[in-house]
N, C-alpha and C positions, 0 to 999 in steps of 0.2 A: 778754260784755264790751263796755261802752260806751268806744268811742276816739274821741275829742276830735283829729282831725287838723286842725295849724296850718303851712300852707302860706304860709308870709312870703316876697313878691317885694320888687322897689326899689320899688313905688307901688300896692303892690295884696298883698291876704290873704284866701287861698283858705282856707275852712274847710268842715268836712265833722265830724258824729259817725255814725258807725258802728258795726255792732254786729256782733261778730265772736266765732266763724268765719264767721255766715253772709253777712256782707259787704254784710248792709243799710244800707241808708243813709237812718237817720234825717231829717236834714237838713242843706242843703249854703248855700254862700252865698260869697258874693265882695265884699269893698270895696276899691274900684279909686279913682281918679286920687289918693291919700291923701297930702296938703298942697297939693291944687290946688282951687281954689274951686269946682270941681263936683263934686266926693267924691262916691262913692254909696256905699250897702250893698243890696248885691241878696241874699235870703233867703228859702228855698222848706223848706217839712216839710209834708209830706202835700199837702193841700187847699190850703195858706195861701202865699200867695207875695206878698211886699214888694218894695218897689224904691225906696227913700227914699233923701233928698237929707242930708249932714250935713257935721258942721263936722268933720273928720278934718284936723287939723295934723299927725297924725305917728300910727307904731303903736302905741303906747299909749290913744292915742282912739278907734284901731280897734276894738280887741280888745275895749277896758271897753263901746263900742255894739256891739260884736259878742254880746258876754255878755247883754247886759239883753235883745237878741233871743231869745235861747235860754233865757233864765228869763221870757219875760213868758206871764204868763195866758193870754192868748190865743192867740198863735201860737207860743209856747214850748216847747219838749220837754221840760225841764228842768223837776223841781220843786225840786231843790236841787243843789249843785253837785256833793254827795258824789256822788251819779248816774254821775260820768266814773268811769271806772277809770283810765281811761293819757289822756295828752297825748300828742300823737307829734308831733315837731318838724321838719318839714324846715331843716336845717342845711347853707349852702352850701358854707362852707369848713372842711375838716376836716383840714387839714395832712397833716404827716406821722402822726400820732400815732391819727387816727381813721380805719382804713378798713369799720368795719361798725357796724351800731347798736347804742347805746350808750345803758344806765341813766346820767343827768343826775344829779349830784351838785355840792359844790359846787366840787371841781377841774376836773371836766370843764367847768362853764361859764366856770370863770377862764380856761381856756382858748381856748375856742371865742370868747371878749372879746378875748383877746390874739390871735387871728386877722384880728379885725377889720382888720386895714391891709393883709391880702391881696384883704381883702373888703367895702371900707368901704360899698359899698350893701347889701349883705344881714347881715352877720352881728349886727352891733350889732342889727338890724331883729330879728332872730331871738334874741340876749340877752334884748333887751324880753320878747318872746314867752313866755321861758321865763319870765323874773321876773315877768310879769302871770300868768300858769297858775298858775302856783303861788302866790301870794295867791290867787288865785279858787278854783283846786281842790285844796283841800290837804291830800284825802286821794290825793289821783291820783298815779301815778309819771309821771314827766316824761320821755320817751323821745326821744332825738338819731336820726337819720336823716340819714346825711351825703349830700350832691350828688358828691362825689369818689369816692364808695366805686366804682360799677360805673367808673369810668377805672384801677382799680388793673390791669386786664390790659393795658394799654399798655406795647407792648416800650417796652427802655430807648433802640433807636435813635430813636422817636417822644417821648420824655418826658424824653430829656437836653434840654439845652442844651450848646452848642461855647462854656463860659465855665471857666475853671482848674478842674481838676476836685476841688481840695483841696475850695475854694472852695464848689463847688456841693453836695458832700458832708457837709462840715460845719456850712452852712447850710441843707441839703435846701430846694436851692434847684429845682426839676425843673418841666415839666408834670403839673398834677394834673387839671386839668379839673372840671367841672361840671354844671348841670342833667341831672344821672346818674340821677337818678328818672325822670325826665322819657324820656329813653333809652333803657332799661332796658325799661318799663311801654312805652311804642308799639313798638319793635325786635320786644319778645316776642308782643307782637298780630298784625304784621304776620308773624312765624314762622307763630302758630299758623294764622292764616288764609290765608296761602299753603303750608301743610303745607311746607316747603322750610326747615329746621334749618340746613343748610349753604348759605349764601347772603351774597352782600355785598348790604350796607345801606349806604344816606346818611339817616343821623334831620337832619331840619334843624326845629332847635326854633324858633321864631319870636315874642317876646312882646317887652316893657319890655327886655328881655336876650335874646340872641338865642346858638345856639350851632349848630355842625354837627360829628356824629358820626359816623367811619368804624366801620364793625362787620362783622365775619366772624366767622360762624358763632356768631353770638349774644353775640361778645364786643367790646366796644370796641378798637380797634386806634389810633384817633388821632381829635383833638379839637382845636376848635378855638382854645378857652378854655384857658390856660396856669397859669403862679403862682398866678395873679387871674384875677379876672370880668371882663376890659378890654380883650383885645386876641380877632382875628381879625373877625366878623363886624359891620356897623354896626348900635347898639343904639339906642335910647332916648334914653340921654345920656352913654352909654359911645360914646368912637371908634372900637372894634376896631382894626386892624394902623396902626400910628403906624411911620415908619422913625424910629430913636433917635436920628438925626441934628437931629429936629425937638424931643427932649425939651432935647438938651443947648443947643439955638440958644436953647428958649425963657430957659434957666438962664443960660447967658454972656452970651448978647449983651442980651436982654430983661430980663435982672435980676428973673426971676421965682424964686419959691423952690419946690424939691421941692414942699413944701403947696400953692403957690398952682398946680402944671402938673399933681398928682395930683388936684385939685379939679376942675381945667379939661376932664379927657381923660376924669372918673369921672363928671360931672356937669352939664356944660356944654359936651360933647360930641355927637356921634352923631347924631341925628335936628334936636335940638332947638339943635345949634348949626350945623348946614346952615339950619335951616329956622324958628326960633324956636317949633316945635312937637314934645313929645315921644310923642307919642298918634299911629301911621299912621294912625287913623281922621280924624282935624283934616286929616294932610300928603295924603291921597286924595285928600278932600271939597276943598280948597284947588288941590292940583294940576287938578282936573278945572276950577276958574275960571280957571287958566291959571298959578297961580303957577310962575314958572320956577325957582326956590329948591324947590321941594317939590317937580317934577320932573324937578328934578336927582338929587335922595337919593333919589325911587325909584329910578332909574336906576342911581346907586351902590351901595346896597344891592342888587340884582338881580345887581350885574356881582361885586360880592365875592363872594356865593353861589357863582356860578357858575363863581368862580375855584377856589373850594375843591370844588363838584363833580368839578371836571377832576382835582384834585392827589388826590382819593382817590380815584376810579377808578383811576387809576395805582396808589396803593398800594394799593387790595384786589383788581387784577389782573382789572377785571371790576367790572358793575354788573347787578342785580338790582332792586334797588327804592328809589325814593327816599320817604322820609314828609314830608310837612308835619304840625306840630304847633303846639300851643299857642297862644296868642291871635290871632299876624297870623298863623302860618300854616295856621290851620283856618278863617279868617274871609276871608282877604286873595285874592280869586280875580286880583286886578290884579298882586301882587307875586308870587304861584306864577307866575301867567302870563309874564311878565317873565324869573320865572328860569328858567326851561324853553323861552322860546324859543333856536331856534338851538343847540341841542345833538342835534341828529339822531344827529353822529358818534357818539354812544355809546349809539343808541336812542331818546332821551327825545321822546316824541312826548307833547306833552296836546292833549288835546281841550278845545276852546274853549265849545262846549255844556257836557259835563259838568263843568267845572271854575266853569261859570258859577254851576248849579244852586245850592241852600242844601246846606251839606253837614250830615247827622245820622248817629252814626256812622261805620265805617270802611265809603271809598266809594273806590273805584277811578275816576282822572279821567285815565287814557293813552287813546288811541284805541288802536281796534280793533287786534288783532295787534300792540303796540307793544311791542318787545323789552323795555324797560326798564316795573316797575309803578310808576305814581305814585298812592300812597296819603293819601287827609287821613285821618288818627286824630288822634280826640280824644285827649289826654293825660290822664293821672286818675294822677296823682301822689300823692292821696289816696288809692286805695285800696292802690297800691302800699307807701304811706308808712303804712299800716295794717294791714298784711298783714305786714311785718318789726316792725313794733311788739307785732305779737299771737304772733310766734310766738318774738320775745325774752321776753317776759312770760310766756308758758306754759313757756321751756325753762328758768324757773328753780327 
């Protein structure tokens, strides 16, 4: 079975086909800064590997130069598109209504539309997705993969909110959390290769979006990402933790409307409204000529980490392992480093050398004897996001 996995962030589309059960992987490919004037598309199958410059306004420009990759003569896998079996969607918000993967029809994507204002950077991004799939590949089943699903074991003391409880009930209004693939897929790595099943975890996902996940004994316990993709951790262009005192000042007294402060905190936030850069690789490169702006938001970014390190050590009663994943933190040895200093009291010792190295695969970067393991694992959310797509499609 060939799966077509479509991995849609806020500025970047992780794609991968695979061929399953045996979990080859065809070929994989990434187009990143997408509506920023140096878009790229990076694409590898077999021999052949690309790294071209394109005009990428938005994910629909992605996807249709994503496609003409995978059908061209020469370095294409694809001789026609009937070739796909399954599309497998990573879908960020899935409400109340979706907690496992799901055959895409055409209520489920009304849906997963009418999510979008829980999730205005990803889910619209992920609508496209499916509606471009499907004009391209249309004999393929279109398969949902939600980000909320692995937060569904979050007690209900972690996932309320202290707001009228009619209220919150009958708006299922709760913490649902997110990049749960993402999660899920490193969590279970670091299980298997520490053999240690019952163990607390810190995953702290790191990219465009950024999340940290408490986890005992393989299961999600508390998250940092809520409603939405917008609060706790500093992202991209998302603010993370805002006190609400700041929403309403912006509304009364500034005379801004809901639109224009959900725009400001979803978009015009985080990285790039500290620093007028949304890319850590720009705020690094820039910090290190001295900008004070850029390392200030390292600094912040480090110190929110670390603040949510402390608060779930406290709630998983003990700490075991912390992961760096995904873009900044399988690449960023400046901002691990950062968030690891100074947390002795509860073991975290890195080593300076090995965290310097390049990392390839799951690499252990604590010094010697250091109570606490600090692991970088790559994230492969794709094959995770290919693995429940193949095994819905066979259990029908």
């Amino acid at each position: 079975m060939q799966i077509l996995v479509i991995n849609s962030g806020s500025s970047s589309i992780k794609f991968q086909i695979i061929q399953m059960p045996e979990a080859k992987v065809v070929c994989k490919g990434l187009a990143e800064r997408i509506g920023l004037d140096n878009a790229k598309i990076h694409y590898q199958a077999g021999k052949h590997s690309v790294s071209k410059s394109y005009a990428l306004s938005n994910h629909k420009d992605s996807l249709t130069a994503i496609n003409q990759l995978l059908m061209d003569t020469k370095i294409g896998v694809l001789q026609h598109p009937d070739n796909i079996n399954v599309v497998a969607h990573r879908i960020v918000h899935g409400g109340n209504k979706f907690d496992k993967t799901t055959v895409i029809n055409a209520s489920v994507l009304t849906e997963i539309h009418r999510l979008s204002s829980l999730a205005p950077l990803h889910n619209p991004a992920n609508v496209t997705g499916v509606e471009v799939a499907t004009e391209l590949y249309k004999k393929a089943t279109q398969i949902a993969i939600f980000d909320t699903a692995f937060h569904q074991s979050i007690p209900e003391k972690a996932y309320r909110y202290a707001i009228p409880k009619q209220l919150a009930n009958e708006n299922h209004i709760r913490l649902y959390g997110f990049h749960g693939t993402s999660h899920k897929y490193v969590s279970e790595q670091a299980i298997a290769y520490l053999q240690k099943p019952k163990s607390n975890i810190i995953s702290i996902h790191l990219g465009n979006g950024c999340s940290i996940t408490a986890i005992k004994n393989g299961k999600s316990i508390d998250h940092s990402l809520g409603f939405g993709p917008c609060n706790g951790l500093v992202m991209g262009t998302r603010s993370g933790d805002v006190d609400q005192s700041v929403i309403f000042y912006l509304m009364d007294s500034l005379q801004l409307s809901s639109q224009e402060v959900n725009q400001m905190l979803q978009k015009e936030s985080g990285f790039i409204g500290l620093t007028g850069f949304s890319d850590l690789r720009d705020i690094e490169s820039e910090a290190e000529k001295g900008n004070i702006d850029c390392q200030l938001a390292l600094h912040l970014a480090a110190y929110r980490i670390k603040k949510y390190i402390g608060s779930y050590t406290a709630a998983l009663n003990g700490l075991d392992t912390i992961i760096f994943t995904a873009g900044i933190g399988e690449n960023s040895s400046t901002l691990r480093a950062m968030v690891c200093e100074n947390l002795d009291v509860f073991g975290v010792q890195i080593d300076k050398a090995k965290n310097e190295m390049k990392q390839s695969g799951l690499t252990e970067i604590q010094k010697e004897g250091a109570k606490v393991k600090i692991l970088v694992i790559p994230t492969n959310e794709e094959l995770e996001i290919a693995k429940q797509a193949y095994l819905l499609s066979t259990d029908k």
